[in-house]
Predicted model as a PDB file, atoms N, CA, C, CB and O in Angstrom, pLDDT in the B-factor column:
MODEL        1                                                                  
ATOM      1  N   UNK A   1      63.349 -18.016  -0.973  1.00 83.00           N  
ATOM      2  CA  UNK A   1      62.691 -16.730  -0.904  1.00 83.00           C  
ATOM      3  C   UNK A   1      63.159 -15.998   0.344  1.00 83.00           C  
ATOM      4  CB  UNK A   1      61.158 -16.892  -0.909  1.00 83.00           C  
ATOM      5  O   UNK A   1      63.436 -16.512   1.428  1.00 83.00           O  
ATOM      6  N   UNK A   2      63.202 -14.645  -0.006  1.00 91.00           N  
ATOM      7  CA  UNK A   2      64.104 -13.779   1.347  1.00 91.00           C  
ATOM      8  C   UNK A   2      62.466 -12.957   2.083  1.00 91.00           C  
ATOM      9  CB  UNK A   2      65.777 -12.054   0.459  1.00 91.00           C  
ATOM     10  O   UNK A   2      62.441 -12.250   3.090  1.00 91.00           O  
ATOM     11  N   UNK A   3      61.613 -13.227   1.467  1.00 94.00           N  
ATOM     12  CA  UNK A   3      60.519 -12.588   1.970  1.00 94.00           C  
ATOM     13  C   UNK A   3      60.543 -12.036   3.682  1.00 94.00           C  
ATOM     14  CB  UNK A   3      59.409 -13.623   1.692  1.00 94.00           C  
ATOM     15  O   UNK A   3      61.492 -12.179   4.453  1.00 94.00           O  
ATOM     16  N   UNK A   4      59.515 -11.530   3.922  1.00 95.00           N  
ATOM     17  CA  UNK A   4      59.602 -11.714   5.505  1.00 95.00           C  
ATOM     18  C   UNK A   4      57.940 -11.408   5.690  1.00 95.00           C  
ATOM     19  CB  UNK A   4      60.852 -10.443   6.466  1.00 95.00           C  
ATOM     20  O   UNK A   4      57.723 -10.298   5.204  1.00 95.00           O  
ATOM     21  N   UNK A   5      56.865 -11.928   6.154  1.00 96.00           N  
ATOM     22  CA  UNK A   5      55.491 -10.778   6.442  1.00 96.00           C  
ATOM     23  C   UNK A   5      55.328 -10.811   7.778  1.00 96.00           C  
ATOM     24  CB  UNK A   5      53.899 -11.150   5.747  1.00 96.00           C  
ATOM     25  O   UNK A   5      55.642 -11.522   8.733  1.00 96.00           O  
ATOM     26  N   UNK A   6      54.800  -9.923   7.571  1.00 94.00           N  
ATOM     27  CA  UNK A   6      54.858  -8.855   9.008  1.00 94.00           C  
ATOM     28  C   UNK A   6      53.200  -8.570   8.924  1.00 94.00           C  
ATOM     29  CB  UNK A   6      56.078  -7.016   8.828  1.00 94.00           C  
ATOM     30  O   UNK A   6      53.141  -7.820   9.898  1.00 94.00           O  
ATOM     31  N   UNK A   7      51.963  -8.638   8.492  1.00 94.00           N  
ATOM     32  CA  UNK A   7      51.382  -8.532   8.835  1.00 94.00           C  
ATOM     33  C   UNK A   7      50.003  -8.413   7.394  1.00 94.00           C  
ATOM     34  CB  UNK A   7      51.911  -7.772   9.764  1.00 94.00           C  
ATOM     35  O   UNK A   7      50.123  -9.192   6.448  1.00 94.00           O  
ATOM     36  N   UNK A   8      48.941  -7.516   7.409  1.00 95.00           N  
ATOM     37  CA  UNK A   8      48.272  -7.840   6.828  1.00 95.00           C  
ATOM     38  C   UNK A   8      46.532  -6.846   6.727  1.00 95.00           C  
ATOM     39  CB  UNK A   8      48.477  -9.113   7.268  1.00 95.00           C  
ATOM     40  O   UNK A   8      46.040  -6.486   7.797  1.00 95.00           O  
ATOM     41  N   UNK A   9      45.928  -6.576   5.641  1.00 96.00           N  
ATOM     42  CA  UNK A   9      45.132  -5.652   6.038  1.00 96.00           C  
ATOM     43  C   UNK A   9      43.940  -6.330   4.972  1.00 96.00           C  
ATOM     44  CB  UNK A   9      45.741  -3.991   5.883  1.00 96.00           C  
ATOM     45  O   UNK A   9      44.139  -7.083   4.018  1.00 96.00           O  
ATOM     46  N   UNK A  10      42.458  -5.711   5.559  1.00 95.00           N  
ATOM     47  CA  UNK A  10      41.291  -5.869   5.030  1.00 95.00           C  
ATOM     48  C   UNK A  10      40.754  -4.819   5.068  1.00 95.00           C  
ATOM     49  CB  UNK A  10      40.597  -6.719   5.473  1.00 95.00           C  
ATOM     50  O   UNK A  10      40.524  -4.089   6.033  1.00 95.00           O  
ATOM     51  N   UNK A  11      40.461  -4.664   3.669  1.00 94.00           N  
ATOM     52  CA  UNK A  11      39.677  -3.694   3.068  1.00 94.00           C  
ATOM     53  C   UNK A  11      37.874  -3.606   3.228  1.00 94.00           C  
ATOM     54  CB  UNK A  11      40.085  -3.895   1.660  1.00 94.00           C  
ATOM     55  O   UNK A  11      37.116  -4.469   2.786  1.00 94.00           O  
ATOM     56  N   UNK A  12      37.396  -2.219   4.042  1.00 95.00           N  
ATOM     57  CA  UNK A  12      36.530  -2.199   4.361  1.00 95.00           C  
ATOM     58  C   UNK A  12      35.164  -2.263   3.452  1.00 95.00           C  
ATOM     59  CB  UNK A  12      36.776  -1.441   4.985  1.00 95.00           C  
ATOM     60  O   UNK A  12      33.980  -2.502   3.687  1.00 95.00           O  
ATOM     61  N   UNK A  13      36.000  -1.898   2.201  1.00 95.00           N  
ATOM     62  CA  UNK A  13      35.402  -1.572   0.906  1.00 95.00           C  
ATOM     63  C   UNK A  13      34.499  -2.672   0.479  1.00 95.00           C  
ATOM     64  CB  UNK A  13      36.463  -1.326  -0.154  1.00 95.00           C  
ATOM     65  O   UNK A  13      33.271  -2.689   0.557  1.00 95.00           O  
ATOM     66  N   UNK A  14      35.416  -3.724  -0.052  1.00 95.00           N  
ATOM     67  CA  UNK A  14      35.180  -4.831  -0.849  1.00 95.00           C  
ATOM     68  C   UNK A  14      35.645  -6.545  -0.278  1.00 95.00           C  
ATOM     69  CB  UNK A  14      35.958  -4.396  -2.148  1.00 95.00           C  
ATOM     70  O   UNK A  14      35.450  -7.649  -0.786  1.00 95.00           O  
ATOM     71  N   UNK A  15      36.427  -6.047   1.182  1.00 93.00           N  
ATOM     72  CA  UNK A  15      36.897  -7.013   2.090  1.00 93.00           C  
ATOM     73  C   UNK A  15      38.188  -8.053   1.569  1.00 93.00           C  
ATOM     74  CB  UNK A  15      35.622  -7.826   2.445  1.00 93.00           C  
ATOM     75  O   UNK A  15      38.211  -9.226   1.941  1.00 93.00           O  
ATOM     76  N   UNK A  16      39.373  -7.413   0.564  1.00 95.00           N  
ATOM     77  CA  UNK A  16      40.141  -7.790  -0.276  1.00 95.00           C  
ATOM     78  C   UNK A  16      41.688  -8.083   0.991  1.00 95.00           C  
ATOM     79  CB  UNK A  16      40.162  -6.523  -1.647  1.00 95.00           C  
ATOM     80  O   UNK A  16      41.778  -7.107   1.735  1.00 95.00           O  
ATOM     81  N   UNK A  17      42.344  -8.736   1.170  1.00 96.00           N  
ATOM     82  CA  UNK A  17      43.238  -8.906   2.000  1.00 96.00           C  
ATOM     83  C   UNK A  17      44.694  -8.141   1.339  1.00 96.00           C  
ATOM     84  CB  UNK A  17      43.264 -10.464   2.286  1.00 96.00           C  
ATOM     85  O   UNK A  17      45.159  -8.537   0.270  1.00 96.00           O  
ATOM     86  N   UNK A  18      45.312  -7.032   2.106  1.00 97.00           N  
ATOM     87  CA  UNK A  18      46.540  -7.449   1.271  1.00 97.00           C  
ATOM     88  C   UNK A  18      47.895  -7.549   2.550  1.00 97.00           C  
ATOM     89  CB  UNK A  18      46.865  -6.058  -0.152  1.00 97.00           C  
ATOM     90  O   UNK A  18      48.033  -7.046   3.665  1.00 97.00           O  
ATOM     91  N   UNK A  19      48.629  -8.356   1.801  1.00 97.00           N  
ATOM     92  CA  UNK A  19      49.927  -8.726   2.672  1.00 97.00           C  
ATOM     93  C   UNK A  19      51.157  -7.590   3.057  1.00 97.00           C  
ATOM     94  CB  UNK A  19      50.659  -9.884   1.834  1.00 97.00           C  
ATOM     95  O   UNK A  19      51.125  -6.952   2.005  1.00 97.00           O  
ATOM     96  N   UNK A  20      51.898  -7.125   3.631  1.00 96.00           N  
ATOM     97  CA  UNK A  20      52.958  -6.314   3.957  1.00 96.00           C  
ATOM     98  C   UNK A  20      54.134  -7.193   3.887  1.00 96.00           C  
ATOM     99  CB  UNK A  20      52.791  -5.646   5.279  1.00 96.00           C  
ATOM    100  O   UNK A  20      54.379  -8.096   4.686  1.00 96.00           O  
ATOM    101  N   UNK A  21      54.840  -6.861   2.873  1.00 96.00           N  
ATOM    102  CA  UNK A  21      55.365  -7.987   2.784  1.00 96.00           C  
ATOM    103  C   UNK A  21      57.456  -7.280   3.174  1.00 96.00           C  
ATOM    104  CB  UNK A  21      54.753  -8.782   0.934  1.00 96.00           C  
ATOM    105  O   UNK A  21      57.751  -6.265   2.543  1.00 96.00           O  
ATOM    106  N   UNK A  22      58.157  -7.650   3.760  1.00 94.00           N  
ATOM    107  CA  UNK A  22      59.553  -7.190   4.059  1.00 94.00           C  
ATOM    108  C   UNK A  22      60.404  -7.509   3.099  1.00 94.00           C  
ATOM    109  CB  UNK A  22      60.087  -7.685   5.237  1.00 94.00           C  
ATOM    110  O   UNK A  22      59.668  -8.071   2.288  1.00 94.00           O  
ATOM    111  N   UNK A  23      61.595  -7.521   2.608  1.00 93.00           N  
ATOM    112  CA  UNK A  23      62.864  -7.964   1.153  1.00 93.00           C  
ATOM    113  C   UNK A  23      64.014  -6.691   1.866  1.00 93.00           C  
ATOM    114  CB  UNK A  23      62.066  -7.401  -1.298  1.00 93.00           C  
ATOM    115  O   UNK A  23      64.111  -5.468   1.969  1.00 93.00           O  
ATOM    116  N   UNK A  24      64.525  -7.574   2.125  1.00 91.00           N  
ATOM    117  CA  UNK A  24      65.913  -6.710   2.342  1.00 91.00           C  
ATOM    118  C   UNK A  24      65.002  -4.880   3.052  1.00 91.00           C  
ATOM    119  CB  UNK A  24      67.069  -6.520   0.142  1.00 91.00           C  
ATOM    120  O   UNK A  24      64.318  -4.564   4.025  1.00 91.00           O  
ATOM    121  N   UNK A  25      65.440  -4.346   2.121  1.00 93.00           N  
ATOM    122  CA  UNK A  25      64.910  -2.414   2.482  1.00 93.00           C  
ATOM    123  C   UNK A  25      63.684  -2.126   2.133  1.00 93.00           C  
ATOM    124  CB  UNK A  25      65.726  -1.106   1.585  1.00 93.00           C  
ATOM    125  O   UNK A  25      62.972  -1.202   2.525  1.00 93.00           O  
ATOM    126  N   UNK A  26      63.379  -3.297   1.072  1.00 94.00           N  
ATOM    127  CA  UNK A  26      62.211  -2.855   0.166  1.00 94.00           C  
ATOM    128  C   UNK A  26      60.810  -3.196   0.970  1.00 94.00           C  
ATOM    129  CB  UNK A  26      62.278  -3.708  -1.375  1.00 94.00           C  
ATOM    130  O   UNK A  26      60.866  -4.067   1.838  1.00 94.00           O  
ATOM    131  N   UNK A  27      60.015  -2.779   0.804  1.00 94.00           N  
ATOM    132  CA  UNK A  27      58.827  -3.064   1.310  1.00 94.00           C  
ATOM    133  C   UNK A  27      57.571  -3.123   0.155  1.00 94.00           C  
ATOM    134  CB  UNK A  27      58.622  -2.025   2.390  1.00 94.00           C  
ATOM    135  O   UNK A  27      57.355  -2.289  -0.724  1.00 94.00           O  
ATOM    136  N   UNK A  28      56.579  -4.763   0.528  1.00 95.00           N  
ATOM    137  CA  UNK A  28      55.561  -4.725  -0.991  1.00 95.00           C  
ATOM    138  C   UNK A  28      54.469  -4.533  -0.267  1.00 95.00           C  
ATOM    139  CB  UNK A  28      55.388  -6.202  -2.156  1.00 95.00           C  
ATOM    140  O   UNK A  28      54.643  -4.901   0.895  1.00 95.00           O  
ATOM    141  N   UNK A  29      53.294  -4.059  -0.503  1.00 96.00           N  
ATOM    142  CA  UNK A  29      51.871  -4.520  -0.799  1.00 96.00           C  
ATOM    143  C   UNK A  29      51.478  -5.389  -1.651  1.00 96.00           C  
ATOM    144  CB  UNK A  29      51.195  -3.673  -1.121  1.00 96.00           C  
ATOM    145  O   UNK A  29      51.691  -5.159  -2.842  1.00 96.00           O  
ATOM    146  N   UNK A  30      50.966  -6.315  -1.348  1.00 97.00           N  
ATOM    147  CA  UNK A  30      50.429  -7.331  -2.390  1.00 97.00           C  
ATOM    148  C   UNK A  30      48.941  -8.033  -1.865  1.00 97.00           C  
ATOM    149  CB  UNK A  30      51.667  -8.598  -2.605  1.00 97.00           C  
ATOM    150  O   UNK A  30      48.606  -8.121  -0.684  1.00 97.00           O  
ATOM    151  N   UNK A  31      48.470  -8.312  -2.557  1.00 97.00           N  
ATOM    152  CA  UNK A  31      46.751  -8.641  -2.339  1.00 97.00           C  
ATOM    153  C   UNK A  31      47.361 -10.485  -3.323  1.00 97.00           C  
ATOM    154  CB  UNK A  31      45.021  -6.923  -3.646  1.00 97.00           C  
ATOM    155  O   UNK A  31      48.329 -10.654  -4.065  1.00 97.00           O  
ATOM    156  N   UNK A  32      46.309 -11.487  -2.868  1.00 96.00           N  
ATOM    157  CA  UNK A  32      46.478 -12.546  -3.109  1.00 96.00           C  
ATOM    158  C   UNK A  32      45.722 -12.536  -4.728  1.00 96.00           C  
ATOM    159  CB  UNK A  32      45.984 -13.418  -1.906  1.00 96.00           C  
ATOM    160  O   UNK A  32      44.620 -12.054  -4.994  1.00 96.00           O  
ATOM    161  N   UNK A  33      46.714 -13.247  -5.722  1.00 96.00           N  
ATOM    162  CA  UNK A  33      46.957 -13.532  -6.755  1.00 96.00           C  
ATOM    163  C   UNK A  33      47.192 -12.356  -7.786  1.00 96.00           C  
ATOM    164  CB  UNK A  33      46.090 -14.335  -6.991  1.00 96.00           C  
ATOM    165  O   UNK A  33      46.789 -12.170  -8.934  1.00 96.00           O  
ATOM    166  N   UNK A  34      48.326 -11.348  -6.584  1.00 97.00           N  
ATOM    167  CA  UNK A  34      48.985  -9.824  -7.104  1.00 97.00           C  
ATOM    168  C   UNK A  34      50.771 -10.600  -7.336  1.00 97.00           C  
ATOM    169  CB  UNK A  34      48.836  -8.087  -5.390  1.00 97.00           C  
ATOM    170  O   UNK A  34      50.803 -11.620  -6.647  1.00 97.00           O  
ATOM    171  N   UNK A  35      51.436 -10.494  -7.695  1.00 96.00           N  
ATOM    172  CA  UNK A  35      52.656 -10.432  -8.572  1.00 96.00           C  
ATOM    173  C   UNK A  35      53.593  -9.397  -7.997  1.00 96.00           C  
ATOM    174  CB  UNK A  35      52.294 -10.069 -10.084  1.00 96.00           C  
ATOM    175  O   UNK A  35      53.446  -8.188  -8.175  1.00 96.00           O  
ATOM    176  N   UNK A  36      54.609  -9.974  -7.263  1.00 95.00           N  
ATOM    177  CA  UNK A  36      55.609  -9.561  -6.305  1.00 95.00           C  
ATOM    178  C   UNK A  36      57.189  -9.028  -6.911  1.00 95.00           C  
ATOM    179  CB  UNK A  36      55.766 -10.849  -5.365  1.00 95.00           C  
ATOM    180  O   UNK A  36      57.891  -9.965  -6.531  1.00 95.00           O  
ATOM    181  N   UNK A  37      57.692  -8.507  -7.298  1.00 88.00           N  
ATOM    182  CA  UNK A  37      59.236  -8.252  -7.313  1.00 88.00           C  
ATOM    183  C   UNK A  37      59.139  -8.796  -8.704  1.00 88.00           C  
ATOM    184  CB  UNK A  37      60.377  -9.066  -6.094  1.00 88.00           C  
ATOM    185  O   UNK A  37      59.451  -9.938  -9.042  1.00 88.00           O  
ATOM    186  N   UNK A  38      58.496  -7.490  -9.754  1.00 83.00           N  
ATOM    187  CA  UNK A  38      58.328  -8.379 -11.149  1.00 83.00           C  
ATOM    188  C   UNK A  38      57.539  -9.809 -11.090  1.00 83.00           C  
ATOM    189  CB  UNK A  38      59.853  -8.757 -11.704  1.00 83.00           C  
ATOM    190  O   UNK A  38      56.973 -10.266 -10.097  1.00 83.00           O  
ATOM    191  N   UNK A  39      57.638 -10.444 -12.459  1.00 89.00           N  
ATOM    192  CA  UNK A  39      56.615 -11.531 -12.677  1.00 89.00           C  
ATOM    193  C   UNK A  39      56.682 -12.636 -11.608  1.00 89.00           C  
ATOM    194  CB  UNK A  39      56.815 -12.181 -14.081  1.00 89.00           C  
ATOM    195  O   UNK A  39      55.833 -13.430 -11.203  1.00 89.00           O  
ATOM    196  N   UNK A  40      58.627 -12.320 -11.116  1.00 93.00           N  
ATOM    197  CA  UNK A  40      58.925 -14.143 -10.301  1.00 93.00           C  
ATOM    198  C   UNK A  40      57.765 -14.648  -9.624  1.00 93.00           C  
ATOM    199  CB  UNK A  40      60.201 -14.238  -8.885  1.00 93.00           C  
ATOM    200  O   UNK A  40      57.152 -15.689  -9.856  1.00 93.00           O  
ATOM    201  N   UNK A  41      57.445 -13.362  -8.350  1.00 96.00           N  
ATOM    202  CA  UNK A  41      56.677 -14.017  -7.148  1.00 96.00           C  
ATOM    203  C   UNK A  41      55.359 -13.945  -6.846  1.00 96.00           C  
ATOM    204  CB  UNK A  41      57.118 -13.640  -6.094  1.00 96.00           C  
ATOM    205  O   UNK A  41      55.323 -12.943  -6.133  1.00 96.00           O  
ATOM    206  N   UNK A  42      54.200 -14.378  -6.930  1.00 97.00           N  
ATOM    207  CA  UNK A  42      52.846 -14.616  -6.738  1.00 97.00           C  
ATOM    208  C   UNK A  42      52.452 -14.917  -5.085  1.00 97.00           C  
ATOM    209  CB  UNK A  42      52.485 -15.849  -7.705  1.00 97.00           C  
ATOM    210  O   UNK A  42      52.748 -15.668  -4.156  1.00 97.00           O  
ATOM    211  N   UNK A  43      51.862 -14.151  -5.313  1.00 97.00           N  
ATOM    212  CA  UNK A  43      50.626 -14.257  -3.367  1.00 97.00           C  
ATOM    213  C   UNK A  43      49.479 -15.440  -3.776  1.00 97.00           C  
ATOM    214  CB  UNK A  43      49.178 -12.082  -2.820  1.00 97.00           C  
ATOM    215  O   UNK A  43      48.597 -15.296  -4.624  1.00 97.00           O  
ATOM    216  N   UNK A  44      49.705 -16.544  -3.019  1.00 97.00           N  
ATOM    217  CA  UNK A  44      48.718 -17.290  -3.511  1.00 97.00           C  
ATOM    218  C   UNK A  44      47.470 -17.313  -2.498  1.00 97.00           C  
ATOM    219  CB  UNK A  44      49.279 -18.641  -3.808  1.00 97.00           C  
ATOM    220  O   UNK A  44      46.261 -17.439  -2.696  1.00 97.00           O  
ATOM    221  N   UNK A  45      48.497 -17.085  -0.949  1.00 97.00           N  
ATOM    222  CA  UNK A  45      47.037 -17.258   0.015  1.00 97.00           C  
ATOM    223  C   UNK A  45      47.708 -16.763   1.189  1.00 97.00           C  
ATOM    224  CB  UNK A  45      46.240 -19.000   0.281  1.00 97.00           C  
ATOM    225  O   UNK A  45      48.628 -17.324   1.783  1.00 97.00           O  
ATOM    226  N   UNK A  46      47.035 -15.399   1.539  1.00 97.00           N  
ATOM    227  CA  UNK A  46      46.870 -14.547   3.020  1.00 97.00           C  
ATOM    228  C   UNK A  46      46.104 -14.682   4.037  1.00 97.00           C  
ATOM    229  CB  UNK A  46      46.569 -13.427   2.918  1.00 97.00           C  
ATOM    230  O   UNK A  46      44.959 -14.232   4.087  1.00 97.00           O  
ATOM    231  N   UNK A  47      46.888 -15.559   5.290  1.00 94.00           N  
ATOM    232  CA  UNK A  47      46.370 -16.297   6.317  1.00 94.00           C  
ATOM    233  C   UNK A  47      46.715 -15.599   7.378  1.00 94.00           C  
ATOM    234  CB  UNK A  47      46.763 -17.621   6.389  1.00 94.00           C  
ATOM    235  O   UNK A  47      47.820 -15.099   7.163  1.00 94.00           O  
ATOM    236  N   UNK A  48      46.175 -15.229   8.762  1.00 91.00           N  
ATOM    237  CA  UNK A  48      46.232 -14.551  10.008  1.00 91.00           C  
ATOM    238  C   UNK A  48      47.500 -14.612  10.264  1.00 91.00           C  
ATOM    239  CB  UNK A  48      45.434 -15.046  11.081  1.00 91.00           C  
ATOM    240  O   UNK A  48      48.197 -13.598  10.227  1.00 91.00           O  
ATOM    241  N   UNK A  49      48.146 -16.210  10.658  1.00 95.00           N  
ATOM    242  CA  UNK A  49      49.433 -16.498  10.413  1.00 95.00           C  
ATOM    243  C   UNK A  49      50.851 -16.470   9.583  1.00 95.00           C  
ATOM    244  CB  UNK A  49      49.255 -17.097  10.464  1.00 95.00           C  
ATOM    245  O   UNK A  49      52.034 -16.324   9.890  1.00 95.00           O  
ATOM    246  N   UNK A  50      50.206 -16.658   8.524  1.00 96.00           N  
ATOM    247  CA  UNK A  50      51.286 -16.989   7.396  1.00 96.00           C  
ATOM    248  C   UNK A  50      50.846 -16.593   5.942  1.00 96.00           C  
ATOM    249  CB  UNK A  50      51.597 -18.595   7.378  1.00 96.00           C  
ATOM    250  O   UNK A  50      49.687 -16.211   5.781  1.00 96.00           O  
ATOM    251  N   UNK A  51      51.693 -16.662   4.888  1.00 97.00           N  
ATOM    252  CA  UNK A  51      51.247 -16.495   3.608  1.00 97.00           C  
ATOM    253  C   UNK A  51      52.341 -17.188   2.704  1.00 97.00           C  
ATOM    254  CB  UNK A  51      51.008 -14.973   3.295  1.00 97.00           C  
ATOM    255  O   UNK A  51      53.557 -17.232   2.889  1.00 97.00           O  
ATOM    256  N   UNK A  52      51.395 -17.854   1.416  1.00 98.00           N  
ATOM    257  CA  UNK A  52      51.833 -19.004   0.815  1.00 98.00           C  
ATOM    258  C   UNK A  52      51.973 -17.746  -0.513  1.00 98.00           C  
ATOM    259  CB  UNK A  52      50.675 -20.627   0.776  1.00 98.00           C  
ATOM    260  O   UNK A  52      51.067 -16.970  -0.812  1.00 98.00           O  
ATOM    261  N   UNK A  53      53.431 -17.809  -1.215  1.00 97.00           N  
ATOM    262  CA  UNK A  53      53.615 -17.068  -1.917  1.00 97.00           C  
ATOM    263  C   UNK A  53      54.468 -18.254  -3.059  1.00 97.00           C  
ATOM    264  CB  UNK A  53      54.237 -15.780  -1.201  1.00 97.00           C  
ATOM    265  O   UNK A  53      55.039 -19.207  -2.528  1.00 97.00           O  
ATOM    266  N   UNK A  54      54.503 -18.126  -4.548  1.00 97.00           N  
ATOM    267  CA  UNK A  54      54.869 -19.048  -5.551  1.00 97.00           C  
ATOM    268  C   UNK A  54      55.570 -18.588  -6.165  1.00 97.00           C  
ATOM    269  CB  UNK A  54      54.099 -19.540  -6.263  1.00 97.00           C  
ATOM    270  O   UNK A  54      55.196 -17.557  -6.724  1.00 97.00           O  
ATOM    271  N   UNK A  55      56.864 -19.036  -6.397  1.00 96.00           N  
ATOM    272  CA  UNK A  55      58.419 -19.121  -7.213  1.00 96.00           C  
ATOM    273  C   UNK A  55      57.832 -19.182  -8.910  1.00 96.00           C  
ATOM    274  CB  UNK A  55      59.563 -20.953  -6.675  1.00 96.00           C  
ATOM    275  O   UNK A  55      58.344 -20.091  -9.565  1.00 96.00           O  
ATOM    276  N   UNK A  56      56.849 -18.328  -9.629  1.00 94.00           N  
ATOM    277  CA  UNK A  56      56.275 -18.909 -10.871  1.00 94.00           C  
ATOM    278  C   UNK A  56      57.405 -18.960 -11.705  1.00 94.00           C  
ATOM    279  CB  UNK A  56      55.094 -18.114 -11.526  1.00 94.00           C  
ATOM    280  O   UNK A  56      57.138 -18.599 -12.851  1.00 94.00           O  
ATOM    281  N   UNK A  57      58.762 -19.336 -11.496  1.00 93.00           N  
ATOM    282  CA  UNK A  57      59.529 -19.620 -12.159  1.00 93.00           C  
ATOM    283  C   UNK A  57      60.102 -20.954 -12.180  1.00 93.00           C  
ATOM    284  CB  UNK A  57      60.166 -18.848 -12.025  1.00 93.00           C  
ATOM    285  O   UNK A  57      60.603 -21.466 -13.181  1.00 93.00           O  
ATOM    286  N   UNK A  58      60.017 -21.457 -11.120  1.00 94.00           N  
ATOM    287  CA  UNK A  58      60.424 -22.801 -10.307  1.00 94.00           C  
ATOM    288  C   UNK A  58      58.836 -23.376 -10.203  1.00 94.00           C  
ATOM    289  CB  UNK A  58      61.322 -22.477  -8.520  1.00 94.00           C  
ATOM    290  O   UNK A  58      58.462 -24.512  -9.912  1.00 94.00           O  
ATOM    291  N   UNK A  59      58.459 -22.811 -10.365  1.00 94.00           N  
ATOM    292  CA  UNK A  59      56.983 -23.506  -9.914  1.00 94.00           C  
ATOM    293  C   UNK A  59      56.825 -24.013  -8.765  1.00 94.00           C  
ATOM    294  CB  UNK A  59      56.562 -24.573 -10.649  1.00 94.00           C  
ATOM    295  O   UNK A  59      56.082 -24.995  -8.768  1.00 94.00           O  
ATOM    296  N   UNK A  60      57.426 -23.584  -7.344  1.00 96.00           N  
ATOM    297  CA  UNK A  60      57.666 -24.108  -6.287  1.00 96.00           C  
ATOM    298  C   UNK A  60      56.929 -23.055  -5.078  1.00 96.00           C  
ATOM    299  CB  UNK A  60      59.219 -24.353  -6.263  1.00 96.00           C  
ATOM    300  O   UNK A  60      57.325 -21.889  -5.094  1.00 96.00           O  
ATOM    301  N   UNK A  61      56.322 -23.275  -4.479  1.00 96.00           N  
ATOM    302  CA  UNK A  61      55.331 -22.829  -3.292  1.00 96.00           C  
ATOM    303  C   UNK A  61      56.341 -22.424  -2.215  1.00 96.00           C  
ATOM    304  CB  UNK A  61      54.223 -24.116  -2.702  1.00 96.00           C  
ATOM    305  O   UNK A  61      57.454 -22.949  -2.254  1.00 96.00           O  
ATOM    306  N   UNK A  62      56.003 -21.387  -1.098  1.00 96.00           N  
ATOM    307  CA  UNK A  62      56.494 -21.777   0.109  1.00 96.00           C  
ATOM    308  C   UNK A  62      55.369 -20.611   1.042  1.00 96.00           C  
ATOM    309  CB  UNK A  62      58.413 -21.569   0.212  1.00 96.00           C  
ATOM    310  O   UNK A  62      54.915 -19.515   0.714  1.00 96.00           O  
ATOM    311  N   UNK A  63      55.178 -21.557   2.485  1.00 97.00           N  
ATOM    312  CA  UNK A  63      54.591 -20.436   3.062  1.00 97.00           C  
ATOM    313  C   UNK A  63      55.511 -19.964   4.574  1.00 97.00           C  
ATOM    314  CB  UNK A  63      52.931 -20.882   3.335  1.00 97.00           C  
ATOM    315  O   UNK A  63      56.208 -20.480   5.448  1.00 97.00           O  
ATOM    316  N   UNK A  64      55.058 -18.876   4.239  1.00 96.00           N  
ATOM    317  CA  UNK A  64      56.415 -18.261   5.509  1.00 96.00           C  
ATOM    318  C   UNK A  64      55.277 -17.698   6.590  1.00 96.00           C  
ATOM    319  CB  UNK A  64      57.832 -16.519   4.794  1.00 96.00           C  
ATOM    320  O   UNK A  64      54.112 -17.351   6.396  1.00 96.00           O  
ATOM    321  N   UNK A  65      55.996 -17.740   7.677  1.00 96.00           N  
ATOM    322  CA  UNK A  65      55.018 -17.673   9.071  1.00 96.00           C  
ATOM    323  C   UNK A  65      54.930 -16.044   9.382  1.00 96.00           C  
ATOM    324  CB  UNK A  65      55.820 -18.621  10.618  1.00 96.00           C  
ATOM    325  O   UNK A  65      55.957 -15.401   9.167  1.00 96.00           O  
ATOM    326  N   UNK A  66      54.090 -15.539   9.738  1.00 94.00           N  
ATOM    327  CA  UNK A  66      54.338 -13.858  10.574  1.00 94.00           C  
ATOM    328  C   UNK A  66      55.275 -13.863  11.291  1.00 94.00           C  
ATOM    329  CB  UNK A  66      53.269 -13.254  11.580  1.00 94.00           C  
ATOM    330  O   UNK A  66      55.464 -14.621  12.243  1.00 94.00           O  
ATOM    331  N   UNK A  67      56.012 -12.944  10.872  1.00 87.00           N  
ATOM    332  CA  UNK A  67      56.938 -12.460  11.855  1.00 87.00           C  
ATOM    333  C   UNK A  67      57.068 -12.238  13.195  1.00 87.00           C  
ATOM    334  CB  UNK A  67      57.144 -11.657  11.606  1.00 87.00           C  
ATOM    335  O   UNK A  67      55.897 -12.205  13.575  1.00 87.00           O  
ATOM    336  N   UNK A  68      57.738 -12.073  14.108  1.00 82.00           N  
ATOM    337  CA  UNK A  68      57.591 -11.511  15.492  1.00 82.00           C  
ATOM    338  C   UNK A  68      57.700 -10.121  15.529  1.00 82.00           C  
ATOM    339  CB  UNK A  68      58.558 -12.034  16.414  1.00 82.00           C  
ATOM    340  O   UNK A  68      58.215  -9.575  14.553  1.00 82.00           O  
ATOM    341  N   UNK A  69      57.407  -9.604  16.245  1.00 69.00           N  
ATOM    342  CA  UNK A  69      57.872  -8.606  16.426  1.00 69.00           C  
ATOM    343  C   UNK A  69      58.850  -7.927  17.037  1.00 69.00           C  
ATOM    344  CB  UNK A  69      57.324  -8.344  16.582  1.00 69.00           C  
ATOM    345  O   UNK A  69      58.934  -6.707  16.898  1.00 69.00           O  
TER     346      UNK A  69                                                      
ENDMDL                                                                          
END                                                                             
């Protein structure tokens, strides 16, 4: 996964997390168990630190750390 996150927001509304997520130029919003770059990639869990995102093609997990800045 080429992902990169950079950071992360909570909604005052309903208190829903969503991730900022980096890809090459592209930039996602995604909220956990939202569907990334077409069906491939799944947000499974948005952590202060890191976020565990799923290959639902490979069926294979990975969690990538926050970025630096």
């Amino acid at each position: 996964m080429t992902f990169k996150y950079y950071g992360y927001k909570v909604s005052k509304i309903n208190g829903r997390k969503e991730a900022f997520l980096l890809d090459g130029d592209d930039i996602f919003i995604a909220g956990e168990n939202d569907q990334v770059k077409s069906p491939r990639y799944k947000v499974v869990k948005i952590g202060v630190n890191s976020i565990t995102i799923e290959d639902t093609q490979f069926k294979d997990s990975q969690t990538i750390q926050l970025a630096p800045e």
